[in-house]
N, C-alpha and C positions, 0 to 999 in steps of 0.2 A: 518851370511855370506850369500850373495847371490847366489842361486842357478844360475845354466845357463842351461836349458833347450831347448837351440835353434832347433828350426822346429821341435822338436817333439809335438805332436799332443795328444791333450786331449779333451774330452766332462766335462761340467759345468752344471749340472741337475740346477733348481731353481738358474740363472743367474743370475734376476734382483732382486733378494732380496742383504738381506744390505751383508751380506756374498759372496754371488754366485759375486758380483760387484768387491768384496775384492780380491778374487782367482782371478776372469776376470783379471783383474788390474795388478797383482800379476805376473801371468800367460803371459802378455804379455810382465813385465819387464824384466823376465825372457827371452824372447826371444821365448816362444812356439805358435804355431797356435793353435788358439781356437774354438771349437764347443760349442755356448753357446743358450742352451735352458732351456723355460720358460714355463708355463704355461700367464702369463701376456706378454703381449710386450715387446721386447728387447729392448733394449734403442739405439735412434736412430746413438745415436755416435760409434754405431758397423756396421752398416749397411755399406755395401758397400766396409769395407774391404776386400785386396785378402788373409788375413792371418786370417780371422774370418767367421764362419758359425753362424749367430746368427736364431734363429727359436722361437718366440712367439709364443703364442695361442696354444702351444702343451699340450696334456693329458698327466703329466708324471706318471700315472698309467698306462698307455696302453704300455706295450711291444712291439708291434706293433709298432706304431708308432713312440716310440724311435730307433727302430732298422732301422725303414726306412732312417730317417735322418741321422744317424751314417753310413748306405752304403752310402747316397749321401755325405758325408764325405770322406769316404775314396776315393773315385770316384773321386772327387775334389782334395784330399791331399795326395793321395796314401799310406796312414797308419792309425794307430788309437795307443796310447801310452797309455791311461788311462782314468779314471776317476775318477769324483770327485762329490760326490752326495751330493749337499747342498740344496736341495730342503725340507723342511718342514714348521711345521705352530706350533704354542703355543694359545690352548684356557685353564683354568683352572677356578677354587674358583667354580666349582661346586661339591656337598658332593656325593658319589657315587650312594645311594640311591633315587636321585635328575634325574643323568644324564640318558638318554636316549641311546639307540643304534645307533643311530643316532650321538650324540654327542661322541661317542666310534670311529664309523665306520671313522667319520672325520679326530680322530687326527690317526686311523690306515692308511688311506691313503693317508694323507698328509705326515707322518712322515717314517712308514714302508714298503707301496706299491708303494710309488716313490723309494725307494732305493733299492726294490726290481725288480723291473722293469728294471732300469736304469742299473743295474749289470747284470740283464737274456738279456737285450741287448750289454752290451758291453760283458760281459766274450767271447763269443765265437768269434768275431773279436778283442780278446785279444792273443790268445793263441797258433797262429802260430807265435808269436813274444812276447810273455812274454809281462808282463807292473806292471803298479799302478791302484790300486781301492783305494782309501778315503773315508771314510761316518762321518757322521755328528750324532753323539751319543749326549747326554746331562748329565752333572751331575746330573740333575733329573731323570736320567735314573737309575741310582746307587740303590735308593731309593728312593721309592714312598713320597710322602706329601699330606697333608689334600688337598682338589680338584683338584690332580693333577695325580690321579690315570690314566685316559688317554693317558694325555699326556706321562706319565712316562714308563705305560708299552707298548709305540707303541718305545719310544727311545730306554729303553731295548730291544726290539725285535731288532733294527738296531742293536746295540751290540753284539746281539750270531748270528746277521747274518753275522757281520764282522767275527766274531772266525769262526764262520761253515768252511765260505767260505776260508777264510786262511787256515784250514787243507785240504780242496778237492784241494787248488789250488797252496799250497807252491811248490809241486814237477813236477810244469806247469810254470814258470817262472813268475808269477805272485802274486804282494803280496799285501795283504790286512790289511788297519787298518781303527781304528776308534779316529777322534779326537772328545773330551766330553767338552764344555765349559758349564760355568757357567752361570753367567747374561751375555750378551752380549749387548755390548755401542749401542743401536743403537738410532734415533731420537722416534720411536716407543716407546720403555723400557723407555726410560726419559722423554716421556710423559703421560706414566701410573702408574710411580711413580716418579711423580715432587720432593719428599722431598729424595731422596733416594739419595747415594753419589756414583754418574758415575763412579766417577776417580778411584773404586774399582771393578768396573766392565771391563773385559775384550774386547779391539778396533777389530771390524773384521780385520784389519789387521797383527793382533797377530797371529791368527788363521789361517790368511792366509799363513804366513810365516811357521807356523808347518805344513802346509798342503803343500808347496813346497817342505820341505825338504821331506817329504815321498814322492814323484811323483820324489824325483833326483836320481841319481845315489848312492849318498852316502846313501841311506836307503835300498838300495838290500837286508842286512840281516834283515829288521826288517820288521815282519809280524805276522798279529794276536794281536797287539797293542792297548789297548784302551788309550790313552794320555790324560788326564784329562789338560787344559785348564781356571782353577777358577779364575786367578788375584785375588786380593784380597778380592773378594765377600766370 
């Protein structure tokens, strides 16, 4: 069913990735104004809308500087409704005794200190108005695998930071979940595993649509959710 989200107002952490594009998309079918930020370039078919705040070349570790963008948001749109934190990164097939801190440190802030961040800037121009947070967990987060300890425990981190945060913020009008997908379809996955069969792997715009219905109306009571997302991987 489609949601209808009109003029309400969201930020898109990791916009120009193959998901963040999905939500974008998604998000404006729906009818909402978007705040879409990236650390890469936004794509230029946002630019210059009056119903899109698109911002490239941003650090989405820095608090900072996501909070600046989010007042020049509201300043512009006179609200902020939620957000949606799809910003991360998948490196693995290294054995732990192998990887470095370096290789730790990466997928901790690509995966856990952008969705960290991203939340310590919206929460509080959340919460004279209640809203939605989404984050972006993994099924590899469930449980670690051979070189994928990394990656796995920065996804778990997004996951008890989704629960944390849904009990400091259920009785704040504000609710928080986590959707977990599987392999995701993207040109990327299908070209690091050519022999592997897509059509059981999960389309970002699957994902996109369970990520609408928690940013609608109709998901007021659901918070603290991890929704697992595998299609038939």
């Amino acid at each position: 069913m489609a949601q209808d989200l009109s003029d309400r107002v969201f930020v898109v952490t990791g916009a120009s990735g193959n998901l963040g594009r999905a939500v974008a998309a998604a998000l404006a079918k729906a009818g909402a104004i978007r705040i879409l930020l990236d650390r890469s370039p936004v794509a230029d078919r946002w630019a210059g809308s009056d119903r899109t705040l698109a911002v490239g070349g941003l650090d989405l570790t820095n608090l900072d500087a996501i909070a600046a963008v989010l007042d020049q948001a509201i300043a512009r749109f006179g609200r902020l409704d939620g957000l949606v934190a799809t910003a991360g990164a998948y490196t693995g097939g290294t054995p732990v005794h192998a990887q470095s801190w370096a290789d730790w440190n990466g997928m901790l802030a690509a995966n856990l200190q952008t969705a960290v961040a991203a939340c310590q800037a919206a929460i509080p121009r959340l919460l004279d108005r209640g809203g939605r947070i989404v984050t972006v967990g993994a099924r590899g987060g469930v449980a670690g695998g051979a070189g994928t300890a990394a990656y796995a425990a920065s996804k778990a981190g997004v996951m008890r930071l989704t629960e944390s945060l849904s009990e400091e913020l259920k009785d704040k009008g504000v609710t928080v979940n986590c959707v977990m997908p599987s392999i995701i379809d993207t040109p990327q996955n299908r070209a690091a595993m050519p022999t592997a069969d897509a059509a059981r792997w999960v389309p970002p715009e699957d994902i996109a649509a369970v990520i609408l219905f928690l940013l609608s109306g109709a998901a007021r009571s659901v918070t603290g959710a991890l929704i697992p997302i595998y299609g038939r991987a």
